[in-house]
N, C-alpha and C positions, 0 to 999 in steps of 0.2 A: 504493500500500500504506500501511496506518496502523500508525503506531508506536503502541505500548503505551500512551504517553502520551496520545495521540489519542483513544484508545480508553475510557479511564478519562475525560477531557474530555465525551466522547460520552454516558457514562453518567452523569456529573453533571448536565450538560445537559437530559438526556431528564425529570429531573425539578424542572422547572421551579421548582417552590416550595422544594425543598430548595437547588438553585441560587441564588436570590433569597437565602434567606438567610444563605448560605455564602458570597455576596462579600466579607463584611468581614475576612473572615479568610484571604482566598485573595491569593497571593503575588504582586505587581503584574508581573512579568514571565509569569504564565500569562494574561494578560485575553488576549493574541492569540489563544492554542492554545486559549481557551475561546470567542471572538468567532465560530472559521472554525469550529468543533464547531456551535455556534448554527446558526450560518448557513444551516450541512450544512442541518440537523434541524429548520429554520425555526421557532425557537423566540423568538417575538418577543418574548416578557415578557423571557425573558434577556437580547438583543441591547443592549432597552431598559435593562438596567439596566445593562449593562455599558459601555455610550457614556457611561451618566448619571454615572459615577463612576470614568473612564475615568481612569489615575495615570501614565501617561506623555504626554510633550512633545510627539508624532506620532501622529494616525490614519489611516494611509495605506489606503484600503480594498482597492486593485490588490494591493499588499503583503500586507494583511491575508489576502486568498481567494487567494490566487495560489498557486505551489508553493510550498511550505516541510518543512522538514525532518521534520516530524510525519505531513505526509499531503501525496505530490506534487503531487495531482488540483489543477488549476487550475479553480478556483466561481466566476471573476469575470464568467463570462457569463450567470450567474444574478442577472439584476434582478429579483430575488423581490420584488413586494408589499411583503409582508407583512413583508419582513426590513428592506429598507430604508425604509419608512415608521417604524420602532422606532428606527433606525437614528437617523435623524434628528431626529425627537421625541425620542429621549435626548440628542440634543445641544443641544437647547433646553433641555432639562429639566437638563443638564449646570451650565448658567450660573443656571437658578434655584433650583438644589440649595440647603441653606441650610444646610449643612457649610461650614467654614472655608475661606475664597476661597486664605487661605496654599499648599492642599494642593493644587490647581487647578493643572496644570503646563501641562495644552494648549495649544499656542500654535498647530498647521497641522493643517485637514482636508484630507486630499485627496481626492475624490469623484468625481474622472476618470477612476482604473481600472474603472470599471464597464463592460463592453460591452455593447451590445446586438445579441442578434443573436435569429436567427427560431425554433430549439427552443428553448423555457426548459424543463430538466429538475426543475423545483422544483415541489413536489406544489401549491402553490396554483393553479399555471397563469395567474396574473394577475402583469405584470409594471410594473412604477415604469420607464417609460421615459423620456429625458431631457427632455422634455416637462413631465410630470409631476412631475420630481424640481425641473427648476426652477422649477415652480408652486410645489411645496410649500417648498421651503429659503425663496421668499418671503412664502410667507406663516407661516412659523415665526418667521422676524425679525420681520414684523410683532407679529405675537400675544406675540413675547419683549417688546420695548418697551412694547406696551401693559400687560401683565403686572409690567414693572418697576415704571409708573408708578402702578397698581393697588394692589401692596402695598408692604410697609415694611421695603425690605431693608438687607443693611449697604453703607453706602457704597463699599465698595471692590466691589461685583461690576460698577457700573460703569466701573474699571480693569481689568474683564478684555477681554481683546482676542485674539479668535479668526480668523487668515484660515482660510477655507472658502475651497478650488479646488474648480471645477466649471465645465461644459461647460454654457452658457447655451443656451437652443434656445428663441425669442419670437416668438411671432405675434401675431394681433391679440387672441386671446381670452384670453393673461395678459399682453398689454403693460401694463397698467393696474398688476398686480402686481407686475411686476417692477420696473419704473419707480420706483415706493414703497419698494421695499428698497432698490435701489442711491441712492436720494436719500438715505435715513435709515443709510447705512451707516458715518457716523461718529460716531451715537449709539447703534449698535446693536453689543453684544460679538459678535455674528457677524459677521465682515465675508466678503461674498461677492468673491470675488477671479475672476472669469471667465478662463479658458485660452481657452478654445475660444467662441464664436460664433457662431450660428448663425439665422438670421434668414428667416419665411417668412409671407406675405398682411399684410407692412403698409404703407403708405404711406412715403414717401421721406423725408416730413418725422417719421414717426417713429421710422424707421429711422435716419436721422444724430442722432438725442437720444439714442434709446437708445445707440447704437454711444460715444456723447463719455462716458455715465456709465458701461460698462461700463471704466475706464480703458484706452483702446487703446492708451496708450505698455507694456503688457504681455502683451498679446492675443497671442498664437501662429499661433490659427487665425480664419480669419474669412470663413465661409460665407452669402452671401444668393442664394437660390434660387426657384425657380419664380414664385411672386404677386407680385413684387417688380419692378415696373417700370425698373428701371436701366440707364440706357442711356449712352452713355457720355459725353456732356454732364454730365448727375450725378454720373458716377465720377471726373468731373476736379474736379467743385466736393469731392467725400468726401475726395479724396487733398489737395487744397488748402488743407485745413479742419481735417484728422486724421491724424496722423503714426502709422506703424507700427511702430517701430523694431524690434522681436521676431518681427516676423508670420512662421511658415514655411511657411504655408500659405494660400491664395486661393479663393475659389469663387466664379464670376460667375455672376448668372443667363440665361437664354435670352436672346436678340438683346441680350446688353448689350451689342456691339459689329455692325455690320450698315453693309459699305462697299458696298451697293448704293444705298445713301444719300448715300454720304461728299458733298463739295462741297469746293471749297477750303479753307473754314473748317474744315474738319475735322480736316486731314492736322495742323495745330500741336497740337490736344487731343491725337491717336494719339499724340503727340512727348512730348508734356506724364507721358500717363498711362505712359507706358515709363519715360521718365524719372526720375517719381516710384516707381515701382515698384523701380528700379536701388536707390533709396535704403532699400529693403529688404533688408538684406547679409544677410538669415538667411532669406529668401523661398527655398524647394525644391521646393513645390507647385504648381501653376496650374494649375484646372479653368477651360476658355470655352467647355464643349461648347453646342452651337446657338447661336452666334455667327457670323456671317458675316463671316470674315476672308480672304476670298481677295487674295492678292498683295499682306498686311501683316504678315503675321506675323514678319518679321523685325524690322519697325521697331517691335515689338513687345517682342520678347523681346531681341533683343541689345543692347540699355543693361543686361539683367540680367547683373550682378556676380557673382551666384553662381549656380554649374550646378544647373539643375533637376533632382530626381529624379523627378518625380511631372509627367507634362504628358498631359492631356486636351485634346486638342481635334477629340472626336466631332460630325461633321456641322459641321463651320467650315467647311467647299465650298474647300477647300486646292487652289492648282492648282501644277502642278511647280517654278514659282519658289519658294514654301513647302516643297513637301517638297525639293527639293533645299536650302534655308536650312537646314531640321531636321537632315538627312543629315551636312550637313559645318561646324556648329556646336558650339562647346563643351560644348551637355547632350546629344549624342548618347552620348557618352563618361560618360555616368552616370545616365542613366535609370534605374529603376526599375520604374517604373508608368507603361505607353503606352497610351493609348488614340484610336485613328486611327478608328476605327466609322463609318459614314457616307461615306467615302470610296473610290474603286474603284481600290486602290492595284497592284493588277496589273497590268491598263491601261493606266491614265493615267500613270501613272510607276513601271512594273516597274523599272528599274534604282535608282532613288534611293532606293526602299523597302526595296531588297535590302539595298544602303549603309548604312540605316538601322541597319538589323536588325541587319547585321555590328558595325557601332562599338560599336551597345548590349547586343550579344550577353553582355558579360562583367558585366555588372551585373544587366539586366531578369530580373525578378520575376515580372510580371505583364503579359502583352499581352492585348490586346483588340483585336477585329478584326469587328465586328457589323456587316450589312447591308455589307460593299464588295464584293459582285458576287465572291468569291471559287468559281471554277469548279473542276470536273476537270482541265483544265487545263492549271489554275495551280497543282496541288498539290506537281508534282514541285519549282517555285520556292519555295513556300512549304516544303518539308523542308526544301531548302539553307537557307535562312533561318533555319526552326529549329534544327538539328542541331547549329549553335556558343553555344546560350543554355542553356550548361547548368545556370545561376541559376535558369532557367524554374516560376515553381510554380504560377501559375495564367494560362490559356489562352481566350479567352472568343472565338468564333465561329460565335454563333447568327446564320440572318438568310442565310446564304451557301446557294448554288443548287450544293449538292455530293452528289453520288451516294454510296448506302450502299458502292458500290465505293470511293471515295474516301476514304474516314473510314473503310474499314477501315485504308488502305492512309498513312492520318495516326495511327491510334491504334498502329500496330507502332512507328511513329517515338516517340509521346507513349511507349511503355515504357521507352526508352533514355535519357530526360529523369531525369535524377536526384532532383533536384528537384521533379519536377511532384504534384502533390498536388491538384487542380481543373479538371475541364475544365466548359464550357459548349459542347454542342454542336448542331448546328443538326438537326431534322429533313430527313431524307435528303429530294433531289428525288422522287425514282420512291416515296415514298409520298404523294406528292401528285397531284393530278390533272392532264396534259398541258397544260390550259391557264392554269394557274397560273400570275403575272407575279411577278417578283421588283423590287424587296421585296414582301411578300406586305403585304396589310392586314390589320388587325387580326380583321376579320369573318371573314375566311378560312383564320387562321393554324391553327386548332383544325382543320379541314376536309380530314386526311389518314388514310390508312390506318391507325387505330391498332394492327389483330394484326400488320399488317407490320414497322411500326413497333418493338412491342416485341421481335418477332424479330430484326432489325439491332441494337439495341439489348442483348439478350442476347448477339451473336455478338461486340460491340465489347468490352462488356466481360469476356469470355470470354480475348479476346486481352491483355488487361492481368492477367489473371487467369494465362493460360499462361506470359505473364514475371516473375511474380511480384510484380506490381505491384496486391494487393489496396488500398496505403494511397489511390492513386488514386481520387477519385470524378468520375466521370462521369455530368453530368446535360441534363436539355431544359427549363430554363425557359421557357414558351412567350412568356408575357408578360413576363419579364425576372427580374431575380433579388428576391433578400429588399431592402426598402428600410426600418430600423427608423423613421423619422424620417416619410414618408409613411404606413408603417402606424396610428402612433401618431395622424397630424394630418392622413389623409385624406378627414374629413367633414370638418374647416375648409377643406381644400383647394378640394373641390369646391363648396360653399355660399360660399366665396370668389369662386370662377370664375362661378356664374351670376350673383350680385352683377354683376361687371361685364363680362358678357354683358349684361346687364339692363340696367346703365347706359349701356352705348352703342348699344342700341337705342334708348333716351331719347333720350340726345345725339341719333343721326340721326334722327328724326320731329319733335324739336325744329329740328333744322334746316330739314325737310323743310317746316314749317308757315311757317317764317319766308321761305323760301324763294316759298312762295304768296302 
């Protein structure tokens, strides 16, 4: 609901030119309630002026669109275009203002509360995702500098000093730009101060440069993913080379770990890389899905000092020594965010998973359970399992070979979940065709009954609906869920990939000739 004041904001706003020239005389504690009115109402000329002459110490943007007391609706998942490309151009425009530097009070941007996610309700339908936003912040530094050195300002706007926080996200196609900013970052009044990190198709040797300028004695998060060849040879020289001290969070990428490999020399690097990870006392996260870590995962995780909340390790090929280690270790006891996917944890270790479940029952938020051969069954084991996670708010077990009988007889259970607010559910068996092998492939996943389909589908959530549990969404992503960071950079992705598709069919016919 918008308060009156809101409301009045709203209507000043709307007319942009009157707006423009009504800021000099508008009260420096209304620029917020005028900033989230903008923002509403995607009025970029405003936004722009209102960063450019921005008369408080803090622009915190999460703050800024988040609930507040004028209007609750939280806008931070609106990466509009159109708003935050103003947004930002005014903060360039902020330092080449040519008003008295005296009245300049900004000293922290913070540009992290922005989320991205897959509806943007914002009328342009074009969205600044973080991609983009770190394209642009550097090449705004850029063009600031040049610009200073272009005209003839007063000395002192080179004592202005702005950190910018923001969530870096660098592939190969702006590594060139980013690289330039954070070089010139202590000639330039912007200074970009990176949280978050996130790293995807570069090479290893430009991934450890970028990673030393991005200062990582401050870094929080620090994600490299898919194109990124790191295996854990390299992640011994990264951890040897660049200390964390902040880091709370970890992201490896695929086989950066793979003990179907290991040799003797290897077990001391596994020693090395736990070890130094221990030295991360604020470390809560660790993603190593598609890592092969069977019957290491202890020597792994238990030099960690502080309990994980947050542990993926989807498709690690975990055999019962591992999940019994997980079961009856200290982050059992504070999980958060589980993800076991890829594994047939009914099976192969029904009792240590039960274990699991019960320890983390009082914390877990979020399980995930994709692809593990999850039957008929074994449902009546997986309710007990559920039934004490009454933190539970999102449920993810797409991939499982379970009867529309079965997922009725889970979603009467998912109503009594207090908490649960998401589920991801698998395509019933019996709309599939009898000789359908699980896991299904990709070609085939599409290839079911879809009016049966939406009939089971209707009756499930029918059943959430008869407990009163409209807030529940229940859905089938077939292919997997929203990914904003792929969406944004999945033609680099793939024009990445055939690259070196491409090169290692070179590599082998160059062998192959030398070979002759």
């Amino acid at each position: 609901m918008k308060s009156l004041r809101f409301i009045s904001a709203e209507a000043l706003v709307s007319n942009a030119q009157l707006a423009r020239k009504s800021l000099s005389s508008v009260a420096h504690n209304l620029f917020p309630l005028l900033f989230k009115a903008s923002y509403l109402l995607e009025q970029g000329e405003v936004i722009h002026d209102l960063v450019e002459n921005w008369p408080q110490a803090d622009f915190n943007i999460g703050k800024l669109l988040g609930t507040t007391v004028d209007y609750q609706e939280d806008i931070s998942s609106r990466a509009c275009c159109v708003c935050l490309e103003s947004c930002l151009v005014g903060l360039r425009d902020y330092v080449l203002n040519c008003s008295s530097p005296y009245s300049k009070r900004l000293k922290v941007v913070d540009l992290t509360g922005i989320r991205d996610v897959e509806v943007q309700l914002c009328k342009c339908k074009k969205t600044l995702g973080r991609w983009a936003r770190t394209e642009l912040l550097s090449k705004l530094c850029f063009e600031l500098l040049v610009e200073m050195q272009r005209l003839q300002f007063n000395p002192c706007i080179f004592d202005i000093a702005i950190d910018v926080l923001i969530d870096l996200f660098v592939t190969e196609r702006n590594y060139e730009l980013v690289v330039q900013a954070l070089l010139m970052r202590c000639h330039c009044p912007l200074k970009i101060r990176c949280v978050a990190f996130r790293a995807d198709s570069l090479t290893l040797r430009k991934l450890f440069y970028v990673i030393k300028l991005t200062d990582p004695s401050s870094l929080r998060k620090l994600e490299v993913v898919h194109n990124i060849r790191l295996e854990m040879e390299h992640l011994e020289v990264l951890f040897n080379n660049i200390h964390f001290p902040l880091l709370t969070s970890l992201t490896l990428p695929a086989r950066a770990f793979n003990v179907q490999r290991f040799t003797a020399e290897d077990e001391p690097i596994l020693m090395t890389i736990g070890e130094k990870m221990s030295q991360m006392t604020q470390l809560t996260e660790l993603s190593l899905a598609f890592s092969t870590l069977t019957g290491k995962i202890r020597k792994l995780l238990s030099p960690l000092r502080t309990p994980l909340k947050l542990l993926d390790v989807s498709n690690c090929a975990l055999n019962h020594a591992d999940m019994a280690y997980l079961a009856n270790s200290l982050h059992s006891n504070h999980l958060e965010v589980l993800d076991l996917s890829g594994h047939n944890v009914a099976d192969l270790y029904p009792s240590t998973f039960f274990k699991l479940l019960t320890h983390c029952s009082h914390t877990l938020k979020i399980l995930i359970l994709e692809e593990c051969n999850i039957q008929d069954i074994h449902v009546n084991m997986l309710i007990l399992g559920l039934i004490p996670c009454r933190k539970l708010q999102e449920f993810k077990f797409l991939g499982n070979p379970l009867s529309s009988r079965a997922l009725k007889c889970l979603f009467n259970v998912f109503s009594d979940l207090p908490m649960l607010k998401y589920i991801e559910f698998p395509v019933p068996r019996d709309c599939y065709p009898n000789n359908v092998t699980y896991p299904i492939d990709d070609a085939d996943l599409s290839k079911f009954d879809h009016q049966k389909y939406e009939c089971v589908s209707e009756e499930l959530n029918n059943i959430l609906l008869h407990a009163n549990r409209e807030d529940i969404k229940a859905s089938t992503p077939l292919f997997g869920g929203y990914d904003a960071a792929i969406q944004e950079t999945g033609n680099e992705l793939g024009s990445y990939l055939l690259k070196s598709f491409k090169d290692t069919l070179e590599n082998f016919n160059k062998a192959l000739q030398e070979m002759n």
